[in-house]
C-alpha positions as CSV (number, residue, x, y, z in Angstrom):
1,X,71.1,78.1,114.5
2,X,73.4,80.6,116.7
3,X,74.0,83.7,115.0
4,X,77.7,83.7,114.6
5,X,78.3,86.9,116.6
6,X,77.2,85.6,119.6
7,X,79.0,82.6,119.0
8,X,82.1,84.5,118.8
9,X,81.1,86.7,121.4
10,X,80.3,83.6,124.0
11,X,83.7,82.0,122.6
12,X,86.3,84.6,123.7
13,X,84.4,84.9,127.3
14,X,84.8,81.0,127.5
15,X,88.6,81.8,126.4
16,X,88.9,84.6,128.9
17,X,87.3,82.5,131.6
18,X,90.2,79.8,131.2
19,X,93.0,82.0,131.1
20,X,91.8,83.7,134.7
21,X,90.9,80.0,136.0
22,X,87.8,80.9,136.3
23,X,86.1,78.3,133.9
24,X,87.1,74.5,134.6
25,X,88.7,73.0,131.4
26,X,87.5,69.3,131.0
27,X,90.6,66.7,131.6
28,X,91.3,64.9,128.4
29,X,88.2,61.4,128.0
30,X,89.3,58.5,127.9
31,X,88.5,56.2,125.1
32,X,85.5,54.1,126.3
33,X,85.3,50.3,126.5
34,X,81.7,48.1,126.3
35,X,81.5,44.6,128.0
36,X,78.8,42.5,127.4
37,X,78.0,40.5,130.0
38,X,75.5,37.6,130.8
39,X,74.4,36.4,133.7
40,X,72.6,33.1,134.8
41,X,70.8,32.0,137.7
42,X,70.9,28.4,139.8
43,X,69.5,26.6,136.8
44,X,71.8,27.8,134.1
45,X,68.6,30.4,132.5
46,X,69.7,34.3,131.7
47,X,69.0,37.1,134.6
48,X,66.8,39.4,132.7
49,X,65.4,42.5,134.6
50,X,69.0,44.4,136.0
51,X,69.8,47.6,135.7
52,X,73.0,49.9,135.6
53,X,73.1,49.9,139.5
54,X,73.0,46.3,139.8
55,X,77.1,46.1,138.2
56,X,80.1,47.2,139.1
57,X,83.1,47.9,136.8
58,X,86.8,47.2,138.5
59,X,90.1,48.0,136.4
60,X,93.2,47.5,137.6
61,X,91.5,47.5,141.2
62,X,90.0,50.6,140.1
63,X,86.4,51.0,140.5
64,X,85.2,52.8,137.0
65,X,81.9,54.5,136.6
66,X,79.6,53.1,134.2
67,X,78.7,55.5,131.6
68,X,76.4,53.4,129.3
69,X,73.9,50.3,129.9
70,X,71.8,48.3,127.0
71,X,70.1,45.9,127.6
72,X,67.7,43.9,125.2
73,X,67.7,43.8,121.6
74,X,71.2,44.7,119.7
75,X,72.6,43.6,116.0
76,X,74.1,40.5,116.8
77,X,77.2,39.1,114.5
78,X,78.1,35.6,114.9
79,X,80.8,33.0,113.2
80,X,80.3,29.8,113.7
81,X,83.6,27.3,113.5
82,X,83.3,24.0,112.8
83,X,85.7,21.2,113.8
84,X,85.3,18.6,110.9
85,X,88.4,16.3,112.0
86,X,88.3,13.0,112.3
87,X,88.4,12.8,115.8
88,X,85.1,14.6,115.9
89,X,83.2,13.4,112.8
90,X,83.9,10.0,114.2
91,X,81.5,10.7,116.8
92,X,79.5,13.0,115.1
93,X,78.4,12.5,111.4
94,X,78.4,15.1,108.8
95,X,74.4,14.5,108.3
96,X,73.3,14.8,111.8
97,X,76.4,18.0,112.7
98,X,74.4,19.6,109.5
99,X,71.2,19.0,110.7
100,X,71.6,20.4,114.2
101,X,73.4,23.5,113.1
102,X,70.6,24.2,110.7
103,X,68.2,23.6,113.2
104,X,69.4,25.7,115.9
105,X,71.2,28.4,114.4
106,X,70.0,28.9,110.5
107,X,66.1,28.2,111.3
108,X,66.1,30.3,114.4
109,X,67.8,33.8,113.2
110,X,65.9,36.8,113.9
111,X,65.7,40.0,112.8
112,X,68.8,41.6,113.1
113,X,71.5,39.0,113.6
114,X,73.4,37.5,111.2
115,X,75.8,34.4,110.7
116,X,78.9,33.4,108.5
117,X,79.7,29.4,109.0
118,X,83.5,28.3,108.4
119,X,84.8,24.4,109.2
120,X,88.0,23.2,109.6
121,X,90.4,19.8,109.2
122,X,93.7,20.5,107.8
123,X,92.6,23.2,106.4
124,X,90.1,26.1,107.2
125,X,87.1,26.5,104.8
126,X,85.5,30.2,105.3
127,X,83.1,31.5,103.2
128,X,81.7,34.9,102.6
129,X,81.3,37.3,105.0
130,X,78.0,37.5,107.6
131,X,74.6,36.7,106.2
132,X,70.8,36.1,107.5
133,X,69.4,34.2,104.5
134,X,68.7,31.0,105.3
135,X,69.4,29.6,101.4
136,X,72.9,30.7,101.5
137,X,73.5,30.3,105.0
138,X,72.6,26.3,104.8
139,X,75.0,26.2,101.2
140,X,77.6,27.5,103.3
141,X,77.2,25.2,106.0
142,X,77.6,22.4,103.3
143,X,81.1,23.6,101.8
144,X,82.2,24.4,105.7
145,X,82.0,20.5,106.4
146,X,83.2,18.6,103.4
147,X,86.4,18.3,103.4
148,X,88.7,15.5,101.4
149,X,88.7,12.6,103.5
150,X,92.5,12.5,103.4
151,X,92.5,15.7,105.4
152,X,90.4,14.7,107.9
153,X,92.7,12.6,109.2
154,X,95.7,15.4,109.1
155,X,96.5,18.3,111.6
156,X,93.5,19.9,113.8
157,X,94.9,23.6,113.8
158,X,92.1,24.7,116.0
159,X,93.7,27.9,117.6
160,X,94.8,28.8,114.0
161,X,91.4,28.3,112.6
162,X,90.0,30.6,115.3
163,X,92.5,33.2,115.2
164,X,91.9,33.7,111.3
165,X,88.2,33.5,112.2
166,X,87.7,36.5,114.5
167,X,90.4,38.0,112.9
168,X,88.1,38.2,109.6
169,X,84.7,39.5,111.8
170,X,84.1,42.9,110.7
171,X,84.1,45.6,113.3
172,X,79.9,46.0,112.9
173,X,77.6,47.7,115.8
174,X,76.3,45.1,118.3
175,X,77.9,41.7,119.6
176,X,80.1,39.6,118.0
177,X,80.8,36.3,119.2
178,X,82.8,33.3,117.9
179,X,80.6,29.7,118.4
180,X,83.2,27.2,118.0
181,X,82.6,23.0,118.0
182,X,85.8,20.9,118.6
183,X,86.9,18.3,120.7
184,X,90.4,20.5,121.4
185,X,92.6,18.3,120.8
186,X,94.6,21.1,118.8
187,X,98.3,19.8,116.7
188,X,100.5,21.8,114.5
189,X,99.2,25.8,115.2
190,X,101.3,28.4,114.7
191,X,99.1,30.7,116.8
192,X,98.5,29.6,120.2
193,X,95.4,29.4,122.7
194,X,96.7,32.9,124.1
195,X,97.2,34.5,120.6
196,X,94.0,33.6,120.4
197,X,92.3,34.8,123.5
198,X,94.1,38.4,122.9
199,X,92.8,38.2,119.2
200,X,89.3,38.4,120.6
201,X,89.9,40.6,123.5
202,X,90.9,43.2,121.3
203,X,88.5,42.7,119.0
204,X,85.3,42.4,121.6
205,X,84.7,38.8,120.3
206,X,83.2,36.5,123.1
207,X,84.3,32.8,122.5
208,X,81.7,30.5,123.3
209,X,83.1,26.6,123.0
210,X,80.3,23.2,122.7
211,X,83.2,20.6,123.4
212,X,84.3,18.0,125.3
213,X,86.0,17.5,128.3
214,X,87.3,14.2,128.5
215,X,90.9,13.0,129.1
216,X,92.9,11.3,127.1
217,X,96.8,10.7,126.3
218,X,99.2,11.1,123.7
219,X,101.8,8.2,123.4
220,X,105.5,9.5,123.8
221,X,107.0,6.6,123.6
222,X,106.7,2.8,124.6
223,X,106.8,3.5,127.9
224,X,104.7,6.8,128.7
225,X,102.2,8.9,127.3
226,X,101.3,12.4,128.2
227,X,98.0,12.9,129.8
228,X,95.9,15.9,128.6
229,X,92.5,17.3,129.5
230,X,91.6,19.4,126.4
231,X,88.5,20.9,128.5
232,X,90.5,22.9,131.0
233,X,91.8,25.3,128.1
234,X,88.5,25.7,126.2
235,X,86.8,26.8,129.1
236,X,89.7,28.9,129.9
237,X,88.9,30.5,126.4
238,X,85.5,31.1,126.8
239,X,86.1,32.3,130.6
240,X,88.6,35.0,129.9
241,X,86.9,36.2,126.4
242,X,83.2,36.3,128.5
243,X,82.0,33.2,126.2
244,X,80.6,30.3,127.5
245,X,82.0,26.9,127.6
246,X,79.0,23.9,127.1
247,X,80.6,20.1,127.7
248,X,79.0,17.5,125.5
249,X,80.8,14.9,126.9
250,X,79.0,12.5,124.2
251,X,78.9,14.4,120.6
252,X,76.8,11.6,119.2
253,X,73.9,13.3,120.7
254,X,74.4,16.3,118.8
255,X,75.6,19.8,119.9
256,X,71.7,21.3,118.9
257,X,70.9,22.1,122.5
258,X,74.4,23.6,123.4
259,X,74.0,25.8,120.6
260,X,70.4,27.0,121.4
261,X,71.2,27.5,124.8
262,X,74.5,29.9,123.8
263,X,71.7,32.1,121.6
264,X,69.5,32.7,123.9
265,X,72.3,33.9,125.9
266,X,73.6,36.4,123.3
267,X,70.0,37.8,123.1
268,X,69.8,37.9,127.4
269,X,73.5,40.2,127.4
270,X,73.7,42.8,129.1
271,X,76.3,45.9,127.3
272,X,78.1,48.1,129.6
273,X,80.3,50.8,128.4
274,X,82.8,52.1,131.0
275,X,85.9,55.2,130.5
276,X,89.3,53.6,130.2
277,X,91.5,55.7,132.4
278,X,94.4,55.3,130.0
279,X,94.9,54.7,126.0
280,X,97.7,52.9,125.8
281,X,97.3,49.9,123.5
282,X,97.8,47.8,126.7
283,X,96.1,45.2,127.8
284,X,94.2,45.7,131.4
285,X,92.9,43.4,134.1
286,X,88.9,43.8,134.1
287,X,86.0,42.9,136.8
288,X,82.1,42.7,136.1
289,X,80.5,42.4,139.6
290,X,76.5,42.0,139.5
291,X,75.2,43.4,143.3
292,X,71.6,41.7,143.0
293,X,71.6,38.4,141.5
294,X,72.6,35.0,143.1
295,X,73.9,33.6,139.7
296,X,77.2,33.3,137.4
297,X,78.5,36.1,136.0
298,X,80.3,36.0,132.5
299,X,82.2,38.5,131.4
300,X,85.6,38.9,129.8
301,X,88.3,39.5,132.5
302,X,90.8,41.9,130.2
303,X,90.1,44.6,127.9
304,X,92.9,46.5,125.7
305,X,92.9,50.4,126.0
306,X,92.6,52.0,122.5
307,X,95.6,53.9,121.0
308,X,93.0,56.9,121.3
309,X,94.5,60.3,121.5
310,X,92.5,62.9,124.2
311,X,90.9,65.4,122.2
312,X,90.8,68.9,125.0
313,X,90.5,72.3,124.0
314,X,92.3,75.2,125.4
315,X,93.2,79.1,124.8
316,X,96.1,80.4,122.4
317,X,96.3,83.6,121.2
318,X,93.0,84.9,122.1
319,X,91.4,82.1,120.2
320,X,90.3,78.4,121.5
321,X,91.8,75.4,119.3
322,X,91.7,71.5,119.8
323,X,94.7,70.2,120.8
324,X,95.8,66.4,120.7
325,X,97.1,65.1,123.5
């Protein structure tokens, strides 16, 4: 412990030094940003062995230094979403969407990560909060995809159900990531796909989406029909939040594959934790570049800036205080 004479002693030079210019007060920090980012290579498998030098961090065309890089093990925080409409449990029954989300997800949790299941159809069922045993885990699952028929049939308030989703993940250390199942074909929200991608962006919640990408149409009228392509705005989702988006263009084969294929990429991410150059509750444009692999990059494309105030010191009266900037 430094005797507190000499800390007051080295205090008042440091105080002295500032006054004549001589010492170099630090400029107010930045609050600091993490982006976790995954990247694949020509056959779809995670990168593993890159460093910090292998990425690059670009910010409103700003190249920012990267002050932290993890890679490898980290707490891992998951919600899984289920979409239990009719439109999808018509392809794919209750039994066998149960059986593969047990199988991929509840049976192969390791240490460390942890899951909480909710399933929608006019309604959203979500149960208690994040969990690693298995016992509750698969009861939850259970509650998350029975539903009274009569609402299967009803709305499919898919951006809603996400929204309130990653709304309810608790801020915990590690990666969060909302797996969501649906077909998209999304009626009566309130909250829309872009609520719902700057929900997540300002939570650090990657969306990763098992759907399908067929087209389809809605009937207007006799005489035309609109024709929609519900893929193109889940794998915007998952694009601009860093998640992946995994077509099953037949969901009677299960999404079991899809789903172990997005957790091993959660455990292959790569965390990088860059200075924001300003905290102004804004959101920003945002690059990942990888220098040494000839793969895909995901990563999310926008951050928002805490509301964080600079904490700098500097000399009044003789005496150094911390002053809020």
């Amino acid at each position: 412990m430094i005797p507190p004479a000499v800390a007051r002693a080295v205090a008042s030079v440091c105080v002295t030094l500032a006054a004549a210019g001589v010492l170099q007060v630090p400029q107010p920090a930045g609050p600091l940003v993490s982006v976790d980012v995954l990247v694949t290579g020509a056959d779809g498998a995670p990168v593993s062995g890159l460093g910090k030098k292998d990425f690059i961090i670009v910010t409103d065309a700003v190249q920012r230094p990267i002050v932290s890089f993890t890679v490898g093990k980290q707490p891992l925080s998951m919600l899984l979403l289920l979409d239990v409409t009719s439109s999808v449990t018509a392809k794919l029954s209750r039994d066998d969407l149960e059986e593969d989300v047990e199988e991929a997800l509840i049976d192969g949790l390791n240490a460390g990560e942890r899951l909480r299941i909710g399933g929608f159809a006019r309604h959203l069922v979500l149960n208690s909060g994040l969990s690693s045993n298995r016992r509750q885990l698969r009861n939850e699952l259970r509650a998350a995809i029975s539903h009274r028929r009569e609402d299967l049939f009803g709305p499919s308030p898919i951006w809603d159900s996400a929204y309130r989703a990653i709304e309810s993940l608790p801020a915990t250390d590690g990666r969060r990531a909302l797996i969501l199942l649906t077909d998209g074909r999304a009626t009566a929200n309130v909250h829309s796909i872009e609520d719902v991608a700057m929900m997540a962006t300002q939570h650090g919640v990657a969306v990763h989406i098992v759907g399908q990408d067929l087209q389809y149409q809605i009937r207007q009228d006799a005489n035309t029909a609109l024709i929609v392509r519900s893929g193109n705005a889940l794998r915007w989702l998952a694009a601009v939040t860093g998640g992946q988006f995994i077509s099953a263009i037949d969901l009677q084969e299960g999404p079991a594959t899809a789903l172990t294929a997005i957790l091993a990429g959660l455990r292959q991410t790569y965390t990088l934790t860059f200075e924001a150059p300003v905290a102004d509750g804004r959101a920003h444009a945002l690059e990942v570049q990888v220098l040494r692999a000839n793969g895909q990059i995901r990563a999310r494309n926008m951050y928002v800036a805490p509301l964080q105030p600079a904490i700098y010191p500097r000399a009044v009266n003789g005496t150094a205080e911390r002053v809020i900037g």
